[in-house]
PALORO-751225 format. One record per residue (C-alpha): x negated, y, z negated. Coordinates in Angstrom, 1 decimal. Layout:
# PALORO-751225
<node <X,Y,Z>>
...
***
This chain:
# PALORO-751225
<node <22.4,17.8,28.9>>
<node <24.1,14.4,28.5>>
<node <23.6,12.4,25.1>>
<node <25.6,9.5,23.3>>
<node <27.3,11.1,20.8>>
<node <29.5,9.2,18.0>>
<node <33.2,10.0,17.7>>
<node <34.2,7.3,15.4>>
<node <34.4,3.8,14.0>>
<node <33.0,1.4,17.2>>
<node <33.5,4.7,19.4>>
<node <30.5,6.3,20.8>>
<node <30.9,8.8,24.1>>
<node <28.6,10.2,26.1>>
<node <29.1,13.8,26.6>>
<node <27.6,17.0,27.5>>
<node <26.3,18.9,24.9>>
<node <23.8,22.0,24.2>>
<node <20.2,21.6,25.5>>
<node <17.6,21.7,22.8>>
<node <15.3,24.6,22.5>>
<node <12.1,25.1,20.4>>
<node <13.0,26.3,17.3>>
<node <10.0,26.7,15.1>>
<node <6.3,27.0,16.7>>
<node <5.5,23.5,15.8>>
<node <7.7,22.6,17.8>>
<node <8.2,20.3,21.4>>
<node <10.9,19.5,23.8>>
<node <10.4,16.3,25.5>>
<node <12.7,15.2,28.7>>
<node <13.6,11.5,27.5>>
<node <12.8,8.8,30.2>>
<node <13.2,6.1,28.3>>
<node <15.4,5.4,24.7>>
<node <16.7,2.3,23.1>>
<node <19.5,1.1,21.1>>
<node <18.7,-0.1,17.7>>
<node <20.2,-2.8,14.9>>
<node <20.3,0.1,12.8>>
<node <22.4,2.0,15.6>>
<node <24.9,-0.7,15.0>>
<node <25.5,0.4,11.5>>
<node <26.5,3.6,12.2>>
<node <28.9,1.8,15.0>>
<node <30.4,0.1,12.9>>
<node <29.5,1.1,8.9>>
<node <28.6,4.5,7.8>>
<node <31.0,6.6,9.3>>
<node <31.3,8.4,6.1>>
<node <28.2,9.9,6.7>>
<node <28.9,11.2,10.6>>
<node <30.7,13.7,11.9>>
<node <31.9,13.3,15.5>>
<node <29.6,14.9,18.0>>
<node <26.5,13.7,16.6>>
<node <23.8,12.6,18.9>>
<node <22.5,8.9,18.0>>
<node <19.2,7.1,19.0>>
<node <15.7,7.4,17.3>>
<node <13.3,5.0,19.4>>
<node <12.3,7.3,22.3>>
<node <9.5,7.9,24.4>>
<node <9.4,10.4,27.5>>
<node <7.8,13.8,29.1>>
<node <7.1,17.1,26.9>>
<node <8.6,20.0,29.0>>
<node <7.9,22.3,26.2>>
<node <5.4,23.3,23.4>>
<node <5.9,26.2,20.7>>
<node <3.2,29.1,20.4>>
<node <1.0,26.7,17.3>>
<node <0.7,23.2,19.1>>
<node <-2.2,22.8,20.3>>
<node <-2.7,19.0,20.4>>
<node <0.2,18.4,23.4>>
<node <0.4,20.4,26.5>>
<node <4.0,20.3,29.5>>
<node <3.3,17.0,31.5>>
<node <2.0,14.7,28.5>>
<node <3.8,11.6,27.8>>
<node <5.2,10.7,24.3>>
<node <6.2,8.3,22.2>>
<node <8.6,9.8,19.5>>
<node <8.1,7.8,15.5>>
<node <11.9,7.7,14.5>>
<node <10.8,8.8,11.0>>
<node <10.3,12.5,11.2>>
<node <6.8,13.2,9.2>>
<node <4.9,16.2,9.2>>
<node <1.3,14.2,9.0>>
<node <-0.3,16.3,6.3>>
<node <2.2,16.4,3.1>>
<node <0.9,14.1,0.2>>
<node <3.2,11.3,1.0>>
<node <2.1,11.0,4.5>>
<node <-2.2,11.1,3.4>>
<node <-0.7,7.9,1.6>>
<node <0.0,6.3,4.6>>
<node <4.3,6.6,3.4>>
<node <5.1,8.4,6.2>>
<node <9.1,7.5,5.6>>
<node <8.6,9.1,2.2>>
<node <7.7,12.3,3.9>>
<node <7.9,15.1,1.1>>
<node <8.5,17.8,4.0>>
<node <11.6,16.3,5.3>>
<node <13.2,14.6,2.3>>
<node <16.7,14.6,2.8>>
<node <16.9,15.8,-1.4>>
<node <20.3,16.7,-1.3>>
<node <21.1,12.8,-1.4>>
<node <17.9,11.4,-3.0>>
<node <16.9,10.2,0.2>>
<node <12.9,9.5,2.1>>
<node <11.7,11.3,5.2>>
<node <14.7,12.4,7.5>>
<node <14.9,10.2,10.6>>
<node <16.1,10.9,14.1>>
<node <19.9,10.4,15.1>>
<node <20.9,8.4,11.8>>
<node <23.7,10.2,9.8>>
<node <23.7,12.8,6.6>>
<node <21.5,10.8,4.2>>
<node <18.7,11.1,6.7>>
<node <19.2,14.3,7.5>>
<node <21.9,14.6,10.3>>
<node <18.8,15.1,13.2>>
<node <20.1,15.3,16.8>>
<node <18.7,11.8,18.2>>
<node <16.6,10.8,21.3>>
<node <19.7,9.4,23.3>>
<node <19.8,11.7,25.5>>
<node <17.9,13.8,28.4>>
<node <15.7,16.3,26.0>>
<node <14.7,15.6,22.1>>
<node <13.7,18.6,20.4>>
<node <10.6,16.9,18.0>>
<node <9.1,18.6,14.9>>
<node <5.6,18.8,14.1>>
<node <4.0,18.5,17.2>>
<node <0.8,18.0,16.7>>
<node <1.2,15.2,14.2>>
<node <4.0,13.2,15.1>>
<node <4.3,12.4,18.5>>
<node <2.2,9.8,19.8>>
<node <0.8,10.5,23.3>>
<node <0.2,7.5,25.6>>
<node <-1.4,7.0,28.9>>
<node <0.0,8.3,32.2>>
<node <0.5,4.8,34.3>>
<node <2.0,1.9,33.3>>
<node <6.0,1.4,32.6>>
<node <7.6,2.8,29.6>>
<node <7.9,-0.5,28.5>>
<node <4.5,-1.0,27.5>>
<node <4.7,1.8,25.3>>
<node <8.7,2.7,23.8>>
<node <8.4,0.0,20.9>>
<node <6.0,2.1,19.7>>
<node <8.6,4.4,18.5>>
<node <10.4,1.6,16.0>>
<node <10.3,-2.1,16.8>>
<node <6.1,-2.6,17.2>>
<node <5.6,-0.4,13.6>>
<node <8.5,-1.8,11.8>>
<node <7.9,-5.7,12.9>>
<node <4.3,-4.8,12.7>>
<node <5.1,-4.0,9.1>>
<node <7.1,-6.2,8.3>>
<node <4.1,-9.3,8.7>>
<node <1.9,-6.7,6.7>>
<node <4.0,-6.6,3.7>>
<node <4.9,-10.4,4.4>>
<node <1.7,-11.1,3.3>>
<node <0.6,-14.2,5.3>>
<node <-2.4,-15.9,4.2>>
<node <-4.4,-17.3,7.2>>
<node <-2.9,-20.2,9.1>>
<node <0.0,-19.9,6.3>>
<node <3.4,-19.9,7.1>>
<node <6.1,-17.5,6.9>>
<node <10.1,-17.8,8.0>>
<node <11.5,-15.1,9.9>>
<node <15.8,-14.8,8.9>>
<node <17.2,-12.7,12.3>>
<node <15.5,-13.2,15.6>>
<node <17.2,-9.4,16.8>>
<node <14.4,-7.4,18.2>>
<node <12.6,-6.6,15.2>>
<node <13.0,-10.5,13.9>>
<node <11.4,-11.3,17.6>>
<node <8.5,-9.4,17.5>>
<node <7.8,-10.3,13.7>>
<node <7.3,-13.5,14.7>>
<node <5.1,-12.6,17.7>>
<node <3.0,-10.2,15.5>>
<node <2.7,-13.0,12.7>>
<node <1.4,-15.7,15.4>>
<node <-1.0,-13.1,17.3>>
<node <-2.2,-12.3,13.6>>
<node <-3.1,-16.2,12.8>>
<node <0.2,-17.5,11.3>>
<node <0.1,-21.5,11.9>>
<node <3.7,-21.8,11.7>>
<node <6.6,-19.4,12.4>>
<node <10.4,-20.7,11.8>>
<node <12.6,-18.1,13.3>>
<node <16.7,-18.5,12.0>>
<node <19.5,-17.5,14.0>>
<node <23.1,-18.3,14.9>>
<node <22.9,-16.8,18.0>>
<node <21.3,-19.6,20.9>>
<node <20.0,-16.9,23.3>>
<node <17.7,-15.3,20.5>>
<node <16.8,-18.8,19.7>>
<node <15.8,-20.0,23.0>>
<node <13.4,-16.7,23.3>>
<node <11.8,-17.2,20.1>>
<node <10.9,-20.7,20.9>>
<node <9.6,-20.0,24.4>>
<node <7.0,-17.8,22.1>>
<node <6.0,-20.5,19.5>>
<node <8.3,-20.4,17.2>>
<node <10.0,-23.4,15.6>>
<node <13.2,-22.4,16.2>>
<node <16.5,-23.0,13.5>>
<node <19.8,-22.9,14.6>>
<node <21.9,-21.3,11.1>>
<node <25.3,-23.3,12.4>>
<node <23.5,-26.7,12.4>>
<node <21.8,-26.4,9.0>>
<node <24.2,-23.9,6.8>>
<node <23.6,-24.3,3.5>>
<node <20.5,-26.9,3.9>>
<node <18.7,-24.5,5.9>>
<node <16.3,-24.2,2.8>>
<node <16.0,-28.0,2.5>>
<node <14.7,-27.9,6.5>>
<node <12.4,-25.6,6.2>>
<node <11.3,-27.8,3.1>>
<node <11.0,-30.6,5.2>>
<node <8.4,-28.7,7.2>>
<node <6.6,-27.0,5.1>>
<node <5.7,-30.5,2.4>>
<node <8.3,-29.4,0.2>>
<node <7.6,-26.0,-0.7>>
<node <8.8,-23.7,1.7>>
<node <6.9,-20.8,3.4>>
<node <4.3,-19.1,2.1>>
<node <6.5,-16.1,3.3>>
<node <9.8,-14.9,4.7>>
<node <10.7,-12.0,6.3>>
<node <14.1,-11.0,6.4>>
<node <15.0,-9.2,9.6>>
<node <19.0,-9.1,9.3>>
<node <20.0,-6.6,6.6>>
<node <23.7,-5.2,6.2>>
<node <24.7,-7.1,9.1>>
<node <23.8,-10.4,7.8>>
<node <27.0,-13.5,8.5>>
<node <27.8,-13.5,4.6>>
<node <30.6,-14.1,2.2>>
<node <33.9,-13.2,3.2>>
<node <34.1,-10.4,0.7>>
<node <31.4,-8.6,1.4>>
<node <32.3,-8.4,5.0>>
<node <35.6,-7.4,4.0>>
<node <34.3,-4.8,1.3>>
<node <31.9,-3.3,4.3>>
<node <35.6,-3.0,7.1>>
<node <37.7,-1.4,4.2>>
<node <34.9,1.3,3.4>>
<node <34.9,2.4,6.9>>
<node <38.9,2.5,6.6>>
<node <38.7,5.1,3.7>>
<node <38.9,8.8,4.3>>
<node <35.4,10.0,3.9>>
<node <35.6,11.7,0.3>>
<node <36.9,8.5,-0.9>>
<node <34.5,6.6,1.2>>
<node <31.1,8.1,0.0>>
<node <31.5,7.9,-3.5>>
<node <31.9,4.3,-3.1>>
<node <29.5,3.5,-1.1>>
<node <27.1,5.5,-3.0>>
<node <28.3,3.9,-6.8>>
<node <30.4,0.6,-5.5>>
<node <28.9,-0.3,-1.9>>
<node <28.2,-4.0,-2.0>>
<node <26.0,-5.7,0.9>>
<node <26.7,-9.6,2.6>>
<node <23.6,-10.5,1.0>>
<node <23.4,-14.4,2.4>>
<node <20.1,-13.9,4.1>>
<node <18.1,-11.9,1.4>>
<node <19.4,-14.6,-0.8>>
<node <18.3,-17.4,1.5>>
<node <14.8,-15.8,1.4>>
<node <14.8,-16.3,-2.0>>
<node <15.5,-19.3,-1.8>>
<node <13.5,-20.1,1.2>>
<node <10.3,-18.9,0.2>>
<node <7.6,-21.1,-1.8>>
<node <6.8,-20.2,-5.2>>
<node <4.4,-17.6,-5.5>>
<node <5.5,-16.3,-2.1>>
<node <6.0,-13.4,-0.7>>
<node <9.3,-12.0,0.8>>
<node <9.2,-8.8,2.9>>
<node <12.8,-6.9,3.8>>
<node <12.8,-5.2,7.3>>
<node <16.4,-5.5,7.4>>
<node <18.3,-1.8,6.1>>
<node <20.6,-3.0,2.9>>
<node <23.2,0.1,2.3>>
<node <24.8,-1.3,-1.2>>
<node <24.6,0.6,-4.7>>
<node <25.2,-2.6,-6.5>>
<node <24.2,-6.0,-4.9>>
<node <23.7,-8.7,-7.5>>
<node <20.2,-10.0,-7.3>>
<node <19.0,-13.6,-8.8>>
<node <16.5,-12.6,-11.1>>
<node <16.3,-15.6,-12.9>>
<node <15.2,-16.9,-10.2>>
<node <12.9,-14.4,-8.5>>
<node <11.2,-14.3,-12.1>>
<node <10.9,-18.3,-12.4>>
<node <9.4,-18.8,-8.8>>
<node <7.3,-15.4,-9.1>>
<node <8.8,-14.2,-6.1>>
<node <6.8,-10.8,-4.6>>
<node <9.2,-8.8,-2.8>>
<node <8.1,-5.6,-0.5>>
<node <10.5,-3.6,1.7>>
<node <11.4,-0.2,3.3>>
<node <11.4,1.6,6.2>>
<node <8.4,1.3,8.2>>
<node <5.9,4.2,8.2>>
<node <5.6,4.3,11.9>>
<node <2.7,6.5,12.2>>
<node <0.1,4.1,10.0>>
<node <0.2,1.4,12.2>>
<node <0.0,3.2,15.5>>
<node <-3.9,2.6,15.3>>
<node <-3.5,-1.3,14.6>>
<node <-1.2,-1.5,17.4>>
<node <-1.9,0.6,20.3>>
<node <-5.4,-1.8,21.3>>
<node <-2.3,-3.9,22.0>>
<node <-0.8,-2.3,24.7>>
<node <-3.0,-3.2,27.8>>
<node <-2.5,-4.9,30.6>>
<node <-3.3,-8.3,28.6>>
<node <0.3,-7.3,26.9>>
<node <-0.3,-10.2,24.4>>
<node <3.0,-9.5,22.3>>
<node <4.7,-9.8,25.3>>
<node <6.5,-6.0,24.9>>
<node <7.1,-5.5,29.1>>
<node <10.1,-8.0,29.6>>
<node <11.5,-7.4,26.0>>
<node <14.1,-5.7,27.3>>
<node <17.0,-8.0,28.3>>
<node <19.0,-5.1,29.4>>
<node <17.8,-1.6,31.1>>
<node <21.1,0.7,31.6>>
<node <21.9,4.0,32.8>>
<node <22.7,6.5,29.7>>
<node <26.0,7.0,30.8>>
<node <26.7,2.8,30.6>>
<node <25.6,3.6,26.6>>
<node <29.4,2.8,25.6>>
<node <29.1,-0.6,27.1>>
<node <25.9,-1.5,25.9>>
<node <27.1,-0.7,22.5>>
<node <30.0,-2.9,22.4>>
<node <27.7,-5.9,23.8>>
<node <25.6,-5.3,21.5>>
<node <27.7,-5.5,18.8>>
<node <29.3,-8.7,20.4>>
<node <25.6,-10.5,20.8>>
<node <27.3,-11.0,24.3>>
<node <25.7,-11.4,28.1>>
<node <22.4,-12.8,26.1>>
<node <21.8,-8.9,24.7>>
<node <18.7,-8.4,22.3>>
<node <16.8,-5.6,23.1>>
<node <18.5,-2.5,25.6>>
<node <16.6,0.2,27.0>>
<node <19.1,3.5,28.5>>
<node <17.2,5.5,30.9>>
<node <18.8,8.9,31.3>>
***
């Protein structure tokens, strides 16, 4: 089969490679139809190549057609379509009756300390093959993937697989009392559909903050009061004062992470990392790794005393400096993590009908052939041609 493989620093390939098989009887092979590219994706374009070897197959938001099913599965049959969770959960562990689905106690990655392994994403998660290709081989299959209805485009039903759960999440730990108020830092995909989840779920006002005027311009088309980041810099908290009588938001969500536009040395901590050799590499990123923290810091900052901030955004530092004089003083709740795809199916799905009220068929601004995956990558990177959200179809 063909699948996007990494080879290096900003250097992914797309290559033929082994098809998967069933390995255990829990087991299902599903022939991809449809698979994004992630924000996360672009961290291990561009950051934690210590932690890859060449040849690994990327991608973890993926949806398509099981071809095969081991000898125990007996929810999913050849023919059934599928979205895949990009956390890999076995559904029945004591983690996963909690709802923690990326704390999955079957698939711990223990050898680094590390939650529920996820598809396509480096050692730390568990160095899984990834869904950008033509076949996924999925664990657990009858109690992690999602089956959806034969019928309407894949686009109704991919996001299912990260963006939906994780912006869906995201508002959820955000914490929004009704017709309160809540910024959203990053208008990427996940920072989009935040905001469309937190005005479909009552939210009076939604400020979405960006550098980047495409995302802008398509947050504001769907409510949001959009801020432009090079207009208001450092007085971005005063404007969203200036709405809000004062205060701030009730909530902020921070949707940017490791890639946030921060300090020059951060930045230039995160290039020299992926420089190293990877034994020197690892250690310090797993004792010395320091994040641009600008927009969890603006959250801070940002949000209203008594607020709420909630961390979509994946931070990769072992010792970021954190103002807790200040998070104690303004009483500052702060929830994060990876979202736990498979507890907010239920809320979600009801969604997906033709009355599409988040808006998910036309997310996509790009739809490419697998093999243009190299490309898309780089644009992606670049923020260029008006990218935010790209769908490969292999």
């Amino acid at each position: 089969m063909r699948a996007v493989t990494w080879q290096g620093t900003r250097d992914v390939r797309v290559q033929s490679v082994p098809d998967p098989q069933v390995k255990e009887p829990t087991d299902v092979v599903v022939r991809v139809t449809s698979t994004g590219i992630c924000g996360s994706d672009l961290h291990l374009y561009a950051v934690m190549g210590p932690y890859l070897d060449a040849g690994d197959i990327l991608g973890h938001e993926a949806m398509g057609i099981v071809e095969e099913v081991g000898s125990e599965v007996s929810t999913l049959r050849p023919g059934d379509r599928v979205v895949v969770p990009f956390n890999i959960s076995c559904g029945r562990c004591f983690m996963c009756d909690q709802g923690l689905q990326s704390q999955c106690e079957t698939t711990q990655v223990q050898e680094y300390g590390k939650g529920a392994a996820l598809f396509g994403y480096t050692k730390l998660y568990g160095q899984v093959p990834g869904g950008q290709a033509q076949y996924l081989r999925v664990p657990f299959g009858d109690t992690l993937p999602v089956k959806v209805p034969k019928g309407p485009p894949d686009e109704r039903f991919v996001y299912l697989s990260d963006v939906l759960p994780t912006a869906w999440q995201a508002v959820e730990y955000a914490d929004i009392p009704p017709g309160g108020s809540v910024t959203v830092l990053g208008l990427g995909p996940i920072g989009q559909m935040a905001a469309r989840v937190a005005l479909h779920r009552g939210a009076r006002l939604v400020i979405g903050v960006d550098l980047v005027e495409a995302r802008l311009s398509r947050a504001a088309e769907h409510g949001v009061h959009a801020l432009d980041l090079k207009e208001h810099g450092k007085g971005l908290a005063d404007a969203v004062r200036g709405l809000t009588d004062g205060r701030g938001t009730d909530s902020v969500i921070d949707a940017v992470g490791m890639e946030a536009h921060g300090t020059r040395f951060g930045s230039a901590a995160q290039r020299a990392t992926t420089m190293l050799p990877d034994a020197l590499a690892r250690p310090l990123m797993e004792h010395a790794g320091i994040d641009r923290l600008d927009a969890l810091h603006a959250a801070i900052d940002i949000v209203r005393r008594g607020g709420t901030v909630s961390v979509s955004g994946v931070y990769g530092g072992a010792i970021d400096p954190m103002p807790l004089l200040t998070m104690f003083d303004k009483q500052v709740q702060l929830r994060m993590g990876q979202a736990n795809v498979r507890s907010w199916v239920d809320d979600i799905l009801p969604l997906l009908d033709d009355s599409d009220p988040l808006g998910v068929e036309g997310f996509a601004t790009h739809t490419l052939p697998l093999e243009d995956a190299p490309q898309a990558y780089a644009m992606f990177q670049a923020k260029s041609d008006g990218m935010i959200k790209t769908l490969l179809t292999p």
